[in-house]
C-alpha positions as CSV (number, residue, x, y, z in Angstrom):
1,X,-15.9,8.1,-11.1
2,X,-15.1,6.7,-7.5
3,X,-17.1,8.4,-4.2
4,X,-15.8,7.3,-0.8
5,X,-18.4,7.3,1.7
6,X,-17.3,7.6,5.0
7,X,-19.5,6.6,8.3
8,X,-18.8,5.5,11.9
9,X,-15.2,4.2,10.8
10,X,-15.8,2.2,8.1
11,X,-15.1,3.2,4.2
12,X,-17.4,2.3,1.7
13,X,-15.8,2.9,-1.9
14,X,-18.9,3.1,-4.7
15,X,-18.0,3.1,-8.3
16,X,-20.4,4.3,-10.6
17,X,-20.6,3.9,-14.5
18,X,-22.3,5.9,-17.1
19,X,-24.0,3.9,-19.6
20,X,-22.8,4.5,-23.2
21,X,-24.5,7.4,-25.3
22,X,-25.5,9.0,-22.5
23,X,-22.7,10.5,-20.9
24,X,-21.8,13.8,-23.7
25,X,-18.8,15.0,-21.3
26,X,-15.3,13.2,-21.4
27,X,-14.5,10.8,-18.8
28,X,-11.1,11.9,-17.4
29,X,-8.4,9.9,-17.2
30,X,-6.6,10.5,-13.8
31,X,-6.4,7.8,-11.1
32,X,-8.1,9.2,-7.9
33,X,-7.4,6.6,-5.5
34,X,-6.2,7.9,-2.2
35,X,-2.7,7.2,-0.9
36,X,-2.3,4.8,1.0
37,X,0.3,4.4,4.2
38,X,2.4,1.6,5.2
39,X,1.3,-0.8,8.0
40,X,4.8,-2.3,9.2
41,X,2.1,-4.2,12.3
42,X,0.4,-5.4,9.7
43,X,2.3,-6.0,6.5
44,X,-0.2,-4.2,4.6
45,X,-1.0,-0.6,3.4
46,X,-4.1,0.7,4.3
47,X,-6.7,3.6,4.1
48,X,-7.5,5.3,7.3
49,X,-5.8,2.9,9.7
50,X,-6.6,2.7,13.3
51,X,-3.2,2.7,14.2
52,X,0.1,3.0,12.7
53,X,3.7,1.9,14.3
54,X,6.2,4.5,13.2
55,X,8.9,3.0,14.4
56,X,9.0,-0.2,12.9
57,X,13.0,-1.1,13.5
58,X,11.7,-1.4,17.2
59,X,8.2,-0.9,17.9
60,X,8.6,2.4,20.4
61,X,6.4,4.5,18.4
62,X,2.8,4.0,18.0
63,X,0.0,6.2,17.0
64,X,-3.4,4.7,18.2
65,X,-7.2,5.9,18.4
66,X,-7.0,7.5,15.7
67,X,-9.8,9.2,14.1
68,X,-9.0,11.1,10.7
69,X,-10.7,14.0,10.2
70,X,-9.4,14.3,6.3
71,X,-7.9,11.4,3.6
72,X,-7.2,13.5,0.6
73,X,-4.6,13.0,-2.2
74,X,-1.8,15.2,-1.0
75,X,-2.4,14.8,3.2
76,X,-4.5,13.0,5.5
77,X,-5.0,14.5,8.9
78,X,-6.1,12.9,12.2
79,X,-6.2,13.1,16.2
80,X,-4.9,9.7,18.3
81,X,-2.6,9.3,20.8
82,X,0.8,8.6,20.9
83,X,2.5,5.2,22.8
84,X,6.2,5.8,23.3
85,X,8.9,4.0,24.7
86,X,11.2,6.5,26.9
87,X,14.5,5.1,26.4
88,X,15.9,6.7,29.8
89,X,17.9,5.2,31.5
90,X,18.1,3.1,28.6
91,X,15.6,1.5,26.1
92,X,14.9,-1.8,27.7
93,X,14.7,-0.2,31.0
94,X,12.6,2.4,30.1
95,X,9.0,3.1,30.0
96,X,5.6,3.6,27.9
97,X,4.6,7.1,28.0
98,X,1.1,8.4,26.3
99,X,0.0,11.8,25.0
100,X,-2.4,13.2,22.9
101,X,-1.5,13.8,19.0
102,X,-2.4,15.0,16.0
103,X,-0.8,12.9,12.7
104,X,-0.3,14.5,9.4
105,X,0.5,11.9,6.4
106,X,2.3,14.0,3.3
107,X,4.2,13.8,-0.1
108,X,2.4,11.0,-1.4
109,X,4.5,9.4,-4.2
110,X,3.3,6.8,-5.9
111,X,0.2,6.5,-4.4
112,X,1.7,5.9,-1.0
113,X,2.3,8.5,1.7
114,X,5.9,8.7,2.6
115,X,5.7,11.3,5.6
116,X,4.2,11.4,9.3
117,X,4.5,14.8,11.2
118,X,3.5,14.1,14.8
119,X,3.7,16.0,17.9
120,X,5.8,14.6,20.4
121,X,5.4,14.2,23.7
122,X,7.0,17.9,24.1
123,X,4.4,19.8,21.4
124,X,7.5,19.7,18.9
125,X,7.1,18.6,15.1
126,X,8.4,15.4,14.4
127,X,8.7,13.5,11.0
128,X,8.5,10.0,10.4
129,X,8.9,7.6,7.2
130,X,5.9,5.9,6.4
131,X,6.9,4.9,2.7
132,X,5.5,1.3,0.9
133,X,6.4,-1.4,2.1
134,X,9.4,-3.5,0.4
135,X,9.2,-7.2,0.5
């Protein structure tokens, strides 16, 4: 049986163990790890990240700040704020724009989540792959 404790941002993962003869219930034989999401800053895939750059072909999405307020195994959910590149008149020209967000990671497969909902800098749904990374 795993129990994530959770504390001031850090993660603490406990495993406990029941000794032998005295445990009378089966142990079940799931995997309950939680999903984790892609880090393309990084190269890693992490639990709870801090950040996360959505779009990773050219960096003009960022979710930052972000404080999750659930990590469960279908969807994590969380509050940051959003660092976007406004492409107008054209991408290198253009500039950073911030807003407040809230992040949904969904359809874990394979214990990664492969989905990002955000709101954009409009209050419109957007979706974002966040799948494992591929080396």
């Amino acid at each position: 049986m795993k129990l994530i404790v959770r504390s001031l941002g850090w993660t603490a993962t406990v495993l406990t163990v029941a000794s032998v003869g005295l445990a009378s219930a089966p142990f079940a034989a799931a995997d309950d790890a939680s999903p984790l999401v892609n880090d393309c800053t990084t190269g890693r895939s992490n639990v709870e990240p801090a950040r996360i750059l959505l779009a990773c072909g050219d960096g003009n999405l960022t979710v930052r700040d972000i404080n999750w307020s659930s990590w469960g195994p279908d969807t994590a959910e969380g509050d940051g704020t959003e660092y976007r590149v406004v492409c107008q008149p054209s991408c290198a020209s253009g500039h950073e724009a911030t807003a407040s967000t809230h992040i949904t990671l969904r359809n874990p497969r394979d214990g990664y989540f492969t989905e990002a909902v955000i709101t954009d800098l409009n209050g419109q749904p957007e979706t974002w792959p966040v799948g494992p990374l591929r080396h």
